[in-house]
C-alpha positions in Angstrom: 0.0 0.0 0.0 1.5 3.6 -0.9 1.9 5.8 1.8 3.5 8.6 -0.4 3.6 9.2 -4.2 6.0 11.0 -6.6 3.6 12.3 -9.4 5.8 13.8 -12.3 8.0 15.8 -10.2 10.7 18.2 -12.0 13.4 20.1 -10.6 16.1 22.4 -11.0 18.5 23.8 -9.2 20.4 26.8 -10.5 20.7 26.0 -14.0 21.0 22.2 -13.6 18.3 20.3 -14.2 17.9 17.4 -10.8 14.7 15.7 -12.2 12.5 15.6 -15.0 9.2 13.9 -14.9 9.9 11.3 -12.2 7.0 9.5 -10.6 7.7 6.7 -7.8 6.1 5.6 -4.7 7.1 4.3 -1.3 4.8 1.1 0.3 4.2 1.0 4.0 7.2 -1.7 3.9 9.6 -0.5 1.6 13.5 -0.2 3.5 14.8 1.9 0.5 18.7 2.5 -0.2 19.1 5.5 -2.7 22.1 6.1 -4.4 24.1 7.5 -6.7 26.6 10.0 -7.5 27.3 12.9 -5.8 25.1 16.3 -7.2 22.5 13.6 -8.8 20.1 15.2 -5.8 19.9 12.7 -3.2 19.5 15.0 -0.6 17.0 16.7 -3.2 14.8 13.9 -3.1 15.0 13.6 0.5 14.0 17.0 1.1 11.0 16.6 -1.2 10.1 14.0 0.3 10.2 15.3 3.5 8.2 18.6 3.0 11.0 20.8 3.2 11.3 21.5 -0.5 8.7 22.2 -3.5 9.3 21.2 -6.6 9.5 23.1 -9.9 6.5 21.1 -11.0 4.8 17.5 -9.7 2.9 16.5 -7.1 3.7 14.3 -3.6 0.7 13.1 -2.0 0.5 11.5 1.5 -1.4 8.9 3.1 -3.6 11.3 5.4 -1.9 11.2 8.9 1.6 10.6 7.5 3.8 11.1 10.2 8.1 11.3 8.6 10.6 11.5 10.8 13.7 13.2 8.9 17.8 13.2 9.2 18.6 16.1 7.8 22.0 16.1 6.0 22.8 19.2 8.2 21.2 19.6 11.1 20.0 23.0 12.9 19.8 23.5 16.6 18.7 26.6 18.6 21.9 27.7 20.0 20.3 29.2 23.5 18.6 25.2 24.3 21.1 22.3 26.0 21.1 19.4 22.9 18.7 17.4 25.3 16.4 20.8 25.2 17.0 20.3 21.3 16.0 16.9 21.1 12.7 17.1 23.2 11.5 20.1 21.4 12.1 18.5 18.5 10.2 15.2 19.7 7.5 17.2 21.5 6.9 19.1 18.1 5.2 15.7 16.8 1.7 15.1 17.0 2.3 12.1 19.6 4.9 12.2 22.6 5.1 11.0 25.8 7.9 12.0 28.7 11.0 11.2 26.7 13.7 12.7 28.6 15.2 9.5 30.4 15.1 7.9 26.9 16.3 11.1 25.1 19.4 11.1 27.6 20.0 7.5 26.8 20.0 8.0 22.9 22.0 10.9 23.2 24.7 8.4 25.4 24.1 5.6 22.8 25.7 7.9 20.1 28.6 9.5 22.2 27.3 12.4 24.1 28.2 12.1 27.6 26.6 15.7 28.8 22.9 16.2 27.4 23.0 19.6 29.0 26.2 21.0 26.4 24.9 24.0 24.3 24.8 23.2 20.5 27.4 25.3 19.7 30.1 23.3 21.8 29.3 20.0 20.0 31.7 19.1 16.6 29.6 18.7 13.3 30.1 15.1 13.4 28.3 15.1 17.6 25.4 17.1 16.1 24.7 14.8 13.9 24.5 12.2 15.8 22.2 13.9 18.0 19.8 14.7 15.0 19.9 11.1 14.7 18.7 10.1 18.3 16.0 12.8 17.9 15.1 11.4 14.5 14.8 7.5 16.1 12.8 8.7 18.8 10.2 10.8 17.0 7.2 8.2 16.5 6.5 7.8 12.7 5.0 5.7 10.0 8.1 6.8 7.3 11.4 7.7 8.5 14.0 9.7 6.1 17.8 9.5 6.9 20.7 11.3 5.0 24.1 10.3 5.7 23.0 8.1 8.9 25.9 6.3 9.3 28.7 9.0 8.9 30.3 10.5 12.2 29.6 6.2 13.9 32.3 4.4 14.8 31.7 0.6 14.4 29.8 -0.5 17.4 27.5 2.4 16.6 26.4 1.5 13.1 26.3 -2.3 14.2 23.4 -1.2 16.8 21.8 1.3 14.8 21.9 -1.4 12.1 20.0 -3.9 14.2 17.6 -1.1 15.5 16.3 -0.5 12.0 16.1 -4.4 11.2 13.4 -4.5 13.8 11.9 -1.0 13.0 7.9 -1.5 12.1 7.4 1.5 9.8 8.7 2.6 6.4 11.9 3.5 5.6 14.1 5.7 3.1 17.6 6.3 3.5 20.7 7.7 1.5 24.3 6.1 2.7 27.4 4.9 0.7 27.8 2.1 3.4 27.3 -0.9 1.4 27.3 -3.6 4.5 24.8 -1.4 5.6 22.5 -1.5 2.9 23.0 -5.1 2.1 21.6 -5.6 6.0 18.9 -3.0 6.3 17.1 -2.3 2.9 14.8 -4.7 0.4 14.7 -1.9 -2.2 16.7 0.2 -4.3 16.2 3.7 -5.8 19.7 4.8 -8.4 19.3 8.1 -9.4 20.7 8.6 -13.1 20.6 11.4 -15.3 17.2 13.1 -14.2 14.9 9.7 -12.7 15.1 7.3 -10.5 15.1 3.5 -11.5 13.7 1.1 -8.6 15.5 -2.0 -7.8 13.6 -4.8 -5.8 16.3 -6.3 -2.8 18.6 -5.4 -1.1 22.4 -3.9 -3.0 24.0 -6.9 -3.7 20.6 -7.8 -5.5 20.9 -4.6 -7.0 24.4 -4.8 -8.5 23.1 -8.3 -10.2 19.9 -6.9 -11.8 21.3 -3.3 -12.9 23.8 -5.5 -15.0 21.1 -7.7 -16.2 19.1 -4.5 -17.2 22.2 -2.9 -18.6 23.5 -6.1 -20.4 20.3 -6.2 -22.6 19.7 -2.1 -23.0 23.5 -2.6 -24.5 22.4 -5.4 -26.5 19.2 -3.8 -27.8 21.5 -1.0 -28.8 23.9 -3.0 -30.5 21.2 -3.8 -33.0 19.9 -0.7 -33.9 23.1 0.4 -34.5 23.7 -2.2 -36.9 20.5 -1.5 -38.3 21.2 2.0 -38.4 24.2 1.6 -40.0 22.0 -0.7 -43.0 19.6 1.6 -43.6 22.1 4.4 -43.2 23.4 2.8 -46.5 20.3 2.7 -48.1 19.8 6.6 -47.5 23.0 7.4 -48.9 21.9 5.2 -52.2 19.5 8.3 -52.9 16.2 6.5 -50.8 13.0 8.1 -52.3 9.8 7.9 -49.9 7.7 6.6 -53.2 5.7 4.3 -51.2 4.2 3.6 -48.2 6.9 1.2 -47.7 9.3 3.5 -48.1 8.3 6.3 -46.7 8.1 3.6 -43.6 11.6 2.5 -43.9 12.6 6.2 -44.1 10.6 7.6 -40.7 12.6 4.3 -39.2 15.6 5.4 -40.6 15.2 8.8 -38.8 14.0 7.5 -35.2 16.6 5.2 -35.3 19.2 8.5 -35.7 17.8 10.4 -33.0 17.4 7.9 -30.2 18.7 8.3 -27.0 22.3 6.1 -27.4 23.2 3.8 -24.5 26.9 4.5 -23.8 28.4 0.9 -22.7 30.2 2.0 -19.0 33.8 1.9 -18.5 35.6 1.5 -15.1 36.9 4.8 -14.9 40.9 3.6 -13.3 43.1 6.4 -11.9 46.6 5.2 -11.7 49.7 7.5 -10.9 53.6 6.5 -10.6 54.3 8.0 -7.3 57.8 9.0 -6.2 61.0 6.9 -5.3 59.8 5.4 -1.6 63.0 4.9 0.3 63.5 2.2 2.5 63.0 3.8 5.9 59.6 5.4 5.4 57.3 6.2 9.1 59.0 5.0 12.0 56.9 4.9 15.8 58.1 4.2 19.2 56.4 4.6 22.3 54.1 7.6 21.1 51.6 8.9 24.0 49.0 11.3 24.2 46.6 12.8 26.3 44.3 16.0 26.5 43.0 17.6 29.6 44.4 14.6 31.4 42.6 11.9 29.5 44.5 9.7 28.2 44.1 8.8 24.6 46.4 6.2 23.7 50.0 4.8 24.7 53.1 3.1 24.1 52.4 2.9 20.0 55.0 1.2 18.6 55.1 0.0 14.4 57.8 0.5 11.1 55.9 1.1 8.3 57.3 -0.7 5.4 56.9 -0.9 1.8 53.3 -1.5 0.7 51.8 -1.4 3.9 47.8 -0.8 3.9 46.9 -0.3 7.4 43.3 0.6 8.9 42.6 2.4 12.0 39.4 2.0 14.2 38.5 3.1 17.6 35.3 4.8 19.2 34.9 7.9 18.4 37.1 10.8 20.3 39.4 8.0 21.2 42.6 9.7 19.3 42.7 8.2 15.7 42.9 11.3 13.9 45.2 12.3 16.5 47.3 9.6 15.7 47.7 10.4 12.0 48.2 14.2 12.3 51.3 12.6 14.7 52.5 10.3 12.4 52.7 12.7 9.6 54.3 15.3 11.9 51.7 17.7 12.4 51.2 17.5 15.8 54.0 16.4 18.8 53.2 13.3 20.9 53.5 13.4 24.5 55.8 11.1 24.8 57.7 9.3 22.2 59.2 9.9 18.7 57.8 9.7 15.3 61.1 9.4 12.4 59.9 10.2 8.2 62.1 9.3 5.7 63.3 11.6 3.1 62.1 10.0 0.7 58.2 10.3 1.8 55.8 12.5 0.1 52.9 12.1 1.7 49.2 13.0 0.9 46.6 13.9 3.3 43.2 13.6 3.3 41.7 15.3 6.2 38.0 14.2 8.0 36.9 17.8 7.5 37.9 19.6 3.9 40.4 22.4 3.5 39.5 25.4 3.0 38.4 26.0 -0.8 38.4 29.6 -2.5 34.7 28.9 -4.1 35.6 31.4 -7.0 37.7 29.4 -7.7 36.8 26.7 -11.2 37.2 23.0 -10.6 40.0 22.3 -13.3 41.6 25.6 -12.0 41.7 24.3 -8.4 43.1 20.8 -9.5 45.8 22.4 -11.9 47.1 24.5 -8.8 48.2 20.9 -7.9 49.6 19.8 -10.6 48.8 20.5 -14.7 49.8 16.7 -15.1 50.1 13.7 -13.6 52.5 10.4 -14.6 50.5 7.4 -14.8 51.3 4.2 -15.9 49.7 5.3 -19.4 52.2 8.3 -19.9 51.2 11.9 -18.9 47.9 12.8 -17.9 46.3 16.0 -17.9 44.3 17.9 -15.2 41.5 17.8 -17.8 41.8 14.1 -17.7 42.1 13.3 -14.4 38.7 15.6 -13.9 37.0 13.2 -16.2 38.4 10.3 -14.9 37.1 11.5 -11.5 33.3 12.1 -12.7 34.2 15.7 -13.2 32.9 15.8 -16.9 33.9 18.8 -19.3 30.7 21.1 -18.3 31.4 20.4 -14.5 35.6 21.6 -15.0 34.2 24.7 -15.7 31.8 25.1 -12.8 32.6 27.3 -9.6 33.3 25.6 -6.4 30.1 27.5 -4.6 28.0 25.6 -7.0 29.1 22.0 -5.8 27.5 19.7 -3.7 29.0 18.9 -0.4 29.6 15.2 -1.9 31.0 16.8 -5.3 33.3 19.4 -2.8 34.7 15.9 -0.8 35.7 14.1 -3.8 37.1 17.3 -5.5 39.6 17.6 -2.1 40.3 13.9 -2.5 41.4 14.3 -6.1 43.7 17.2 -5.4 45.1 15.1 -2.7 45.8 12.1 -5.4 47.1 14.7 -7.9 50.3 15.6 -6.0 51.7 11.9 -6.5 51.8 11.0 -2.8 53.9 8.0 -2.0 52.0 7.3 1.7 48.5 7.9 1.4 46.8 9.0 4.6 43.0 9.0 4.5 40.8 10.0 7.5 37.2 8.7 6.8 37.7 8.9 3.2 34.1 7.5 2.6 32.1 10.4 4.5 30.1 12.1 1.9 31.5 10.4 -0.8 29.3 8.5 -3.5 29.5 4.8 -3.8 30.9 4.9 -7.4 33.3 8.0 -6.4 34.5 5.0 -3.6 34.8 2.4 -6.2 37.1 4.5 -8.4 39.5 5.0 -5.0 39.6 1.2 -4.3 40.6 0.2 -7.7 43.3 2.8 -7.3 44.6 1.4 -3.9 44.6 -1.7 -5.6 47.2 -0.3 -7.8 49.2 2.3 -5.8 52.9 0.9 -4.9 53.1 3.2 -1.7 51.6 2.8 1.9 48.3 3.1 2.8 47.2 4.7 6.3 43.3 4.7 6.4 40.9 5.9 9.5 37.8 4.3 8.6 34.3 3.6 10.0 33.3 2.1 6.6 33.8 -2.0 7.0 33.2 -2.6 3.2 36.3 -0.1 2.3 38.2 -1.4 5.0 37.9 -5.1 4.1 38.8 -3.9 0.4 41.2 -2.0 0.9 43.4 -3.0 4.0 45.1 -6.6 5.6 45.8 -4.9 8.8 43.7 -3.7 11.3 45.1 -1.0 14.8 42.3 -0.9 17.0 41.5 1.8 19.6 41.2 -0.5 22.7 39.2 1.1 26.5 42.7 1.3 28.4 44.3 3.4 26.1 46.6 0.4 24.2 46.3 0.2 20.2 45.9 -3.3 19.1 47.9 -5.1 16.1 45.5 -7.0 14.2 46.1 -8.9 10.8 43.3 -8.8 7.8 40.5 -6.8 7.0 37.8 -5.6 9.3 35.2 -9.1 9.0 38.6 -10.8 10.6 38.7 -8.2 13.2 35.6 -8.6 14.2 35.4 -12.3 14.4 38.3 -12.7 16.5 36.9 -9.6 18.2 33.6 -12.3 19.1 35.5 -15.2 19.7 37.3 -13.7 22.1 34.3 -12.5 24.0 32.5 -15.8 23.6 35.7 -17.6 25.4 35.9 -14.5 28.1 32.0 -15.2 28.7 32.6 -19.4 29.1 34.9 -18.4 31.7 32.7 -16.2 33.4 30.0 -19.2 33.4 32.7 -22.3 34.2 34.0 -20.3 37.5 30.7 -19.1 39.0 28.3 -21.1 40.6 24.8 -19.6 39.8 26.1 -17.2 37.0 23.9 -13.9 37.2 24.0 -10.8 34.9 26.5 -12.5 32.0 26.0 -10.4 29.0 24.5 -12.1 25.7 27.2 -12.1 23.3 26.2 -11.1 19.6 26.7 -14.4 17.8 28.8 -15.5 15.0 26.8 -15.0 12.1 27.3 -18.2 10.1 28.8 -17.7 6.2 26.0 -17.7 3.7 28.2 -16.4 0.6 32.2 -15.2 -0.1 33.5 -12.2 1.5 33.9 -9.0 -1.1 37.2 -9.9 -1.8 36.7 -13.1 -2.1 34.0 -12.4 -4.6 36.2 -10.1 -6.4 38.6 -12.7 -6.5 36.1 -15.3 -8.1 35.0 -13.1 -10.5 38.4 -12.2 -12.5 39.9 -15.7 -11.7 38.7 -17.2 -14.7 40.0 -14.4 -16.7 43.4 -14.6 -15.1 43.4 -18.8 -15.7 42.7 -17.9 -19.4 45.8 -15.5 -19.9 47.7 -17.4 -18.0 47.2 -20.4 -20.2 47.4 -18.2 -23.7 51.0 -17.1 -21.8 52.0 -20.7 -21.5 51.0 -22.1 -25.2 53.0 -18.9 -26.7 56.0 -19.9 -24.5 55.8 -23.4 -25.7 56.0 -22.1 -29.3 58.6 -19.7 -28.8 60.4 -22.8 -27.3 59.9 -24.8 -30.4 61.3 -22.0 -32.3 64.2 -21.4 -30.3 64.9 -25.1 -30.1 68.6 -24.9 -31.6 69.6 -21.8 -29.1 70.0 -23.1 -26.0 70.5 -19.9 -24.0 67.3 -18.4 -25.4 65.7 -22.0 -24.4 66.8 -22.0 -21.3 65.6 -18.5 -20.4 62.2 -19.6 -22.2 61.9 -22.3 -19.9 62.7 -20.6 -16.7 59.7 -18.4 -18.0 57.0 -20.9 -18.4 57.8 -23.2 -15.2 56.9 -19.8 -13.7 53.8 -19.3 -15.5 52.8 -22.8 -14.9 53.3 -22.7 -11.5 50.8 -19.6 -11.6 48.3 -21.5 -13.4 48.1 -24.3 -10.9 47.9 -22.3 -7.7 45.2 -20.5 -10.0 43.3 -23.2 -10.6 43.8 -24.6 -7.2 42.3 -21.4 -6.2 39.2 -21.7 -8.5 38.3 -24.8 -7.9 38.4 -23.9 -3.8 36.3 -20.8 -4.4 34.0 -22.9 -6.2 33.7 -25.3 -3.8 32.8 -23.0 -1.5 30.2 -21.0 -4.1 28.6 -24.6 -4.0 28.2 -25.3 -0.7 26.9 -21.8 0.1 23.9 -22.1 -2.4 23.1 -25.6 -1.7 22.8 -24.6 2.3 20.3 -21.8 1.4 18.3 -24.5 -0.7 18.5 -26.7 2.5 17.3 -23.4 4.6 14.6 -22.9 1.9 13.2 -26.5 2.0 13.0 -26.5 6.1 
């Protein structure tokens, strides 16, 4: 059953055009996902949705007694109020309340904020937002509208609010790049592309398989009408005279089939740079302390960086991360200890919060203040290049910074960061505000980048695709070494617990009060980089067995020069050794592909 309808709605903002004729409806138990890149109007949509914002032309209706609860993507607070004051009125501005202060306080503690009776203006961006958020859960509603909900939480906040909205009874619509996220909370999909918005039923990983399906036979259906374009193109230029019906037919096909819409086959967009020499003694820590206002934040750090190092960092929030980095890069002393760069490093910074930007400034004119080019693995690149590469097309160059979206602003920063050629990349929550394609283009160029990687992260998806070692932020102020991505983390994390609560049980008598432990969630499918592995493995076995047969006919040819033949040979015992870990390697992945589908059958059939 609809509770609220999109009839024909167009919008634009400035002078670019957000939507055109979109109509679309949310169900009383639609959990919607919407994404897209950044500027495509996201937030737009949200803010129509929510009543804040009329369209050019259109019409929403509502289910009569509606009641939306909305995340804003910036949050307002009355600066003279305490943030619990904030987050009553806001509650007790509803048609329903009851007396919410005890549970207020408690939301506002969930999320970080110790003292409900701080003034607004006290709180960073990133504590404000969380208390929208706790005043946004708390406000009864049939439809509740989040923007960014997961930015500004460290881990063991998104894996509650995560669970909270699993068993949430009402509608809900939601814009996030956190793709574990919306794999476990939404059944639907909304992409927003050029000017509508195409619904997908399940949640993203069902998404990704049906967008290709739909793509794979929009590019096929366009692969035939330009063939038969080209044909009847043929028969234009053979002087075509509409004598007939027929022909007059074939002509008025000819002409449709010139001025359709043309379905551009997508290209991963790869940004790949040749950094500078990376010596051998790179970022060296001992014993680094630090403390504000005599709370201690971490101590006794001690790691050598080496060569090709992709490290995450993750910790509550406020427990020194970002500290840590602006430390390790030299910005900022340590209490105690010593931090040692080598000459050699040229390193690139990506800040949680974006520098300063001169919005007179143009796009390709604040990119080329980096750097007019770029060395790549494909020769020299140009700022121009790199813009379009980075879903900056030629219009968008030419744009002013003021006009940008905040998303649009984020990756712009992170570009400028990529275009100085760093050789250790430091990223502090890279994936706040940042698009889910914009995050795919930076993960297949970590994949590729030949220096070290430093990332703070609350994003699990990027961190298991992009890092194999894991510091965590523990309560008494040590910083554990753990190796793998985040998933491995986090299963040691619950084994770990799950031994410390047997203990607790074995050495009581009457155990009282043990806490549940969140259980192992058993495997129903590869990890992501697993499944990234499985899907170009094939490929890989395939080149790799072209690269053997040319060696053995190289060998044949070479069979009368032994030094040549003996080099050849070295070469394919190589390539052959490749090919049967490969193929080791596939037929293990596909073992396990296999056991996973057959145990959903066997949970289907029970």
């Amino acid at each position: 059953m609809n509770i609220l309808t999109l009839e024909h709605i167009s919008i634009t903002l400035g002078n670019k055009l957000i939507f055109q004729d979109v109509t679309a409806g949310i169900d009383d138990h639609d959990r919607i996902g919407i994404i897209g890149v950044n500027g495509t109007g996201k937030s737009t949509i949200l803010s129509i949705l929510s009543g804040s914002l009329e369209p050019d032309s259109g019409e929403v209706t509502t289910r009569n007694g509606l009641r939306i609860s909305c995340l804003p993507q910036n949050p307002v607070f009355d600066s003279q109020k305490s943030i619990l004051e904030n987050v009553i009125q806001s509650i007790y501005g509803k048609e329903e309340h009851w007396n919410t202060e005890g549970e207020a306080k408690a939301m506002l503690q969930r999320f970080g904020i110790a003292d409900p009776e701080i003034k607004p203006d006290i709180l960073s961006g990133g504590q404000k937002k969380r208390a929208a958020l706790a005043a946004a859960l708390l406000t009864p509603c049939d439809l509740l509208i989040l923007d960014e909900p997961t930015n500004h939480l460290d881990h063991d906040m998104i894996e509650w609010l995560e669970e909270w909205l699993c068993s949430f009874k009402g509608a809900l619509l939601m814009v996030t790049h956190d793709r574990y996220f919306l794999d476990a909370v939404t059944n639907t999909i909304w992409e927003i592309d050029k000017a509508n918005i195409f619904r997908y039923e399940g949640n993203y990983e069902k998404y990704l398989q049906t967008r290709q399906e739909r793509l794979d036979f929009a590019l096929a259906a366009e692969r035939k009408m330009a063939a038969l374009y080209k044909q009847d193109l043929a028969w234009m230029m053979r002087g075509a005279r509409a004598r007939s019906t027929k022909q007059k037919a074939h002509i008025q096909r000819f002409e449709a089939l010139r001025d359709r819409d043309r379905i551009v086959e997508e290209r991963n967009m790869v940004i790949s740079s040749l950094p500078s020499r990376l010596g051998n003694k790179i970022i060296e820590a001992e014993g680094l302390s630090k403390a504000y206002s005599g709370r201690e934040l971490f101590r006794g750090f001690t790691y050598t960086f080496l060569k090709n190092d992709r490290v995450g960092i993750i910790g509550p929030n406020g427990c020194g991360k970002s500290t840590l980095l602006r430390i390790l890069l030299g910005l900022e002393e340590p209490d105690t200890g010593s931090v040692s760069i080598g000459q050699t490093v040229v390193p690139g910074y990506f800040s949680q919060e974006n520098e300063a930007l001169d919005e007179a400034l143009r796009v390709i004119d604040y990119i080329r203040e980096g750097a007019e080019f770029i060395r790549t693995s494909e020769g020299l690149v140009s700022a121009s290049s790199m813009c379009e590469r980075f879903l900056f097309d030629s219009q968008a160059q030419y744009t002013p910074i003021s006009k940008l979206s905040g998303g649009e602003k984020r990756r712009l920063c992170l570009l400028r960061v990529l275009m100085e050629s760093p050789n250790v990349l430091v990223l502090d929550e890279p994936t706040n505000d940042l698009d889910i394609q914009t995050l795919q283009i930076l993960e297949d160029y970590l994949d590729h980048f030949p220096g070290v990687v430093i990332v703070v992260s609350h994003d699990r998806y990027f961190l298991d695709r992009t890092v194999n070692r894991i510091f965590s932020f523990e309560s008494d102020g040590s910083i554990l070494q753990n190796e793998g991505g985040y998933e491995d983390y986090r299963i040691r994390r619950l084994l770990e617990s799950s031994q410390d609560a047997e203990t607790v049980i074995s050495s009581a008598e009457k155990p009282q009060n043990v806490p549940r432990q969140r259980e192992k969630r058993p495997r129903t499918r590869l990890n992501f980089k697993e499944q990234r592995e499985y899907d170009t493995i094939e490929s890989e076995i395939d080149a790799l067995t072209e690269q053997s047969d040319a060696l053995e006919k190289e060998m044949e040819q070479n069979a009368t020069s032994y030094m040549k033949l003996e080099e050849l040979t070295k070469q394919k015992e190589a390539v052959d050794a490749e090919l049967d870990r490969k193929i080791e390697r596939f037929l293990e992945l596909q073992e396990m592909v296999d056991s996973f589908a057959q145990n959903r059958e066997d949970a289907k059939g029970k």
